[in-house]
C-alpha positions as CSV (number, residue, x, y, z in Angstrom):
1,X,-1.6,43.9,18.1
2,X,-0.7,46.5,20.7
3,X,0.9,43.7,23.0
4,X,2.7,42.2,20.0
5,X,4.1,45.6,19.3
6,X,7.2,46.6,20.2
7,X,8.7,49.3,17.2
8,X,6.8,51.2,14.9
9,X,7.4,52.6,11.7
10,X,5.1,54.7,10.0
11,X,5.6,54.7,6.0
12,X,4.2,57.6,3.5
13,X,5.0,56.0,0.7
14,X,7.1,53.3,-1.0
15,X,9.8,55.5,-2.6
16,X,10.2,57.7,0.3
17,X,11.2,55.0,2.7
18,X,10.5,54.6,6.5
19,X,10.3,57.7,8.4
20,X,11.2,58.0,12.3
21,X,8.2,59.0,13.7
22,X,8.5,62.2,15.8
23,X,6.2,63.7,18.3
24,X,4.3,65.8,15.8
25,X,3.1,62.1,14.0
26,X,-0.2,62.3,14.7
27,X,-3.4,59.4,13.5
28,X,-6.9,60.4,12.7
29,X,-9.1,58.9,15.1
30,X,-12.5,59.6,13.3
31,X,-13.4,60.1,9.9
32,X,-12.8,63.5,9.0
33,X,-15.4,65.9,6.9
34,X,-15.3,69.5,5.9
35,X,-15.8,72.0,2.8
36,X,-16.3,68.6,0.6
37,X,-12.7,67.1,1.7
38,X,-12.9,63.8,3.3
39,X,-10.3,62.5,5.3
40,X,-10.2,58.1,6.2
41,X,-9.7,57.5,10.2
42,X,-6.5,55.9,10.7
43,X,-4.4,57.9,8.3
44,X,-1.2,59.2,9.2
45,X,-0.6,63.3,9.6
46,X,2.4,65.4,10.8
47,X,0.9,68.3,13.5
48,X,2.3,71.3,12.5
49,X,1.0,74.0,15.3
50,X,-2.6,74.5,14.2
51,X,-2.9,72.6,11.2
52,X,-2.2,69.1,10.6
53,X,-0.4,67.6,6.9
54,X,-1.3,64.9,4.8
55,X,1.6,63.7,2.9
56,X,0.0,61.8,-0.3
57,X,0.0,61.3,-3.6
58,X,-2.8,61.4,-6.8
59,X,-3.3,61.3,-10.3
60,X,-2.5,64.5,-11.6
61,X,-5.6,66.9,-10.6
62,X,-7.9,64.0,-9.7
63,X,-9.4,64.4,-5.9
64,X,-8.4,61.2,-4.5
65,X,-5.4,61.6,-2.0
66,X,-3.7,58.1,-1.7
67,X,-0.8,57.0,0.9
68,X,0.9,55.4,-1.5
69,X,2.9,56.3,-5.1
70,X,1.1,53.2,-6.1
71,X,-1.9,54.4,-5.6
72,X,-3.1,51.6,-3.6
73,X,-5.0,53.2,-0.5
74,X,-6.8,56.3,-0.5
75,X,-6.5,58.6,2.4
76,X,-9.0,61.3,1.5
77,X,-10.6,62.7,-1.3
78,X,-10.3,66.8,-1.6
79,X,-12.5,68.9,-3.8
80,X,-10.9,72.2,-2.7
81,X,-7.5,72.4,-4.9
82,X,-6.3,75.7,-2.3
83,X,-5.7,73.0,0.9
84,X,-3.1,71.1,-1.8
85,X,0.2,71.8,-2.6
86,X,2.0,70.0,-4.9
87,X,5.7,69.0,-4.1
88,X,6.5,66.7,-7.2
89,X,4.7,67.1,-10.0
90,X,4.3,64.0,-13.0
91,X,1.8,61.7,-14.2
92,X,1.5,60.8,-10.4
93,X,1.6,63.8,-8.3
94,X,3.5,63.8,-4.3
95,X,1.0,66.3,-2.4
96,X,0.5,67.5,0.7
97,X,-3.0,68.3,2.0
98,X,-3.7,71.2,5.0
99,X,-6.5,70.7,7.4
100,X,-7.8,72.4,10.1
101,X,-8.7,69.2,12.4
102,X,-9.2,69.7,16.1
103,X,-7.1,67.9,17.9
104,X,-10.0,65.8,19.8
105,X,-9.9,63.5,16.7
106,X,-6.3,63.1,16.3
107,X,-4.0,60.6,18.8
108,X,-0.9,60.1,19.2
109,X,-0.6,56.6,19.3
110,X,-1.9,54.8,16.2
111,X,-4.0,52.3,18.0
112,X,-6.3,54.4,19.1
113,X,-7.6,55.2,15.7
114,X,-7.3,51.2,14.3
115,X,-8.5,49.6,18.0
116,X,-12.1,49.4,17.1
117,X,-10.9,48.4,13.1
118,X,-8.7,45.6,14.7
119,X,-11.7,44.2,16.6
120,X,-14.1,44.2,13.4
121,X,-11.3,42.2,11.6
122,X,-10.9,39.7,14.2
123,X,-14.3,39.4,14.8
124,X,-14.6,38.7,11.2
125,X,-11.6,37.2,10.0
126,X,-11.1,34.4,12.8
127,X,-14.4,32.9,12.8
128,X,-12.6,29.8,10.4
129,X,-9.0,30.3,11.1
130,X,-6.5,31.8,13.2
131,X,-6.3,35.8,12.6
132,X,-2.9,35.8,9.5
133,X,-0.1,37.9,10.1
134,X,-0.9,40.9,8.1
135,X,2.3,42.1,7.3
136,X,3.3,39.1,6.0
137,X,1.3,40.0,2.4
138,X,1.2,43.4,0.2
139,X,-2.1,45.3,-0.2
140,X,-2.6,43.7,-3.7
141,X,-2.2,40.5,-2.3
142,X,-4.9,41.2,0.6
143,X,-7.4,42.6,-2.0
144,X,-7.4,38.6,-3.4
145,X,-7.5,37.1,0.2
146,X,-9.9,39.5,1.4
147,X,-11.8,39.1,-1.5
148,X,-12.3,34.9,-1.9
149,X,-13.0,35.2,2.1
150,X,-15.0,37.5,2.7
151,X,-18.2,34.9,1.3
152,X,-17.1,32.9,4.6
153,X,-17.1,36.2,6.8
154,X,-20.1,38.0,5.6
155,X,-19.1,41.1,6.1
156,X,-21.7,44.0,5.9
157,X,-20.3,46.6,2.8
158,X,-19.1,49.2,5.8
159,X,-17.5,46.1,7.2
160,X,-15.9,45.2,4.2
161,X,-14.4,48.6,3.4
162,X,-13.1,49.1,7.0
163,X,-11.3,45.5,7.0
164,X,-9.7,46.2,3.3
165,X,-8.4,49.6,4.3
166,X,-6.9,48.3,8.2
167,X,-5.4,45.2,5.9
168,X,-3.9,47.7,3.3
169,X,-2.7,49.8,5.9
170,X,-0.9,47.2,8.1
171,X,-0.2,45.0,4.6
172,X,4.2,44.7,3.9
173,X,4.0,47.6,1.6
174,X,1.4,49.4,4.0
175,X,1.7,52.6,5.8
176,X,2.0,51.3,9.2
177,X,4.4,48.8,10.6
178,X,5.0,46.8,13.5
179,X,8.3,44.9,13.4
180,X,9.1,42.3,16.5
């Protein structure tokens, strides 16, 4: 992926559109855990001096922070409504989420948190075919893949939940990009 790579475009959500990314886009490296809010590795966060944000959205007052207005890949799930502001409210509500996450678990390049994700999908995913072109299908159409393959793959349950959310994330409608 890295050496196929030559622009990046890092998406928080479907209506907003593709952002430039800046120098405070940051990726969690790790899974991220503290005062009941979990936050997914991989996701996408702008630094902001001592904090770091996480643009999302969620069902009105439900805990689960998702990347996308569609509510297709969750990010993080929250417990403590005083970390959440909410920017537009509605049935589906555009958030953003405060943490205090120390920069040894954050990168700047978002490879370093999907590298080890990449090589459990390859691993997995080529055994019977040639790895697919990710982008080239939406995250509802990678739940249906994913899902009549994985029989032939026999991934473990972590396995499985790591390859869905790196397919989702790198999927057309996704929340990273790479464009040729």
């Amino acid at each position: 992926m890295k050496n196929r790579m030559k622009k990046l475009t890092s998406l928080l959500s479907l209506t907003v559109g593709a952002l430039t990314l800046s120098a405070s886009t940051v990726y969690l490296t790790e899974d991220y855990t503290e005062n009941n809010t979990i936050a997914h590795a991989g996701i996408v966060l702008e630094k902001k001096e001592k904090v770091s944000e996480l643009k999302g959205f969620r069902n009105k007052n439900a805990k689960e922070i998702f990347a996308t207005a569609n509510l297709s890949l969750e990010v993080a799930k929250v417990e403590d409504e005083s970390i959440i502001k909410v920017v537009k409210d509605g049935a589906v509500q555009e958030v953003v989420v405060t943490l205090n996450i120390s920069d040894d678990i954050l990168a700047e390049d978002y490879y370093d948190a999907w590298e080890e994700k990449e090589e459990i999908f390859l691993e997995k995913c080529s055994q019977c075919h040639a790895a697919p072109e990710i982008g080239h299908h939406t995250m509802l159409e990678w739940e249906g893949l994913f899902g009549s393959m994985k029989g032939f793959a026999q991934p473990t349950p972590e396995e499985e939940i790591i390859i869905v959310r790196y397919l989702k994330t790198f999927a057309s409608d996704g929340i990273i990009k790479e464009e040729e």
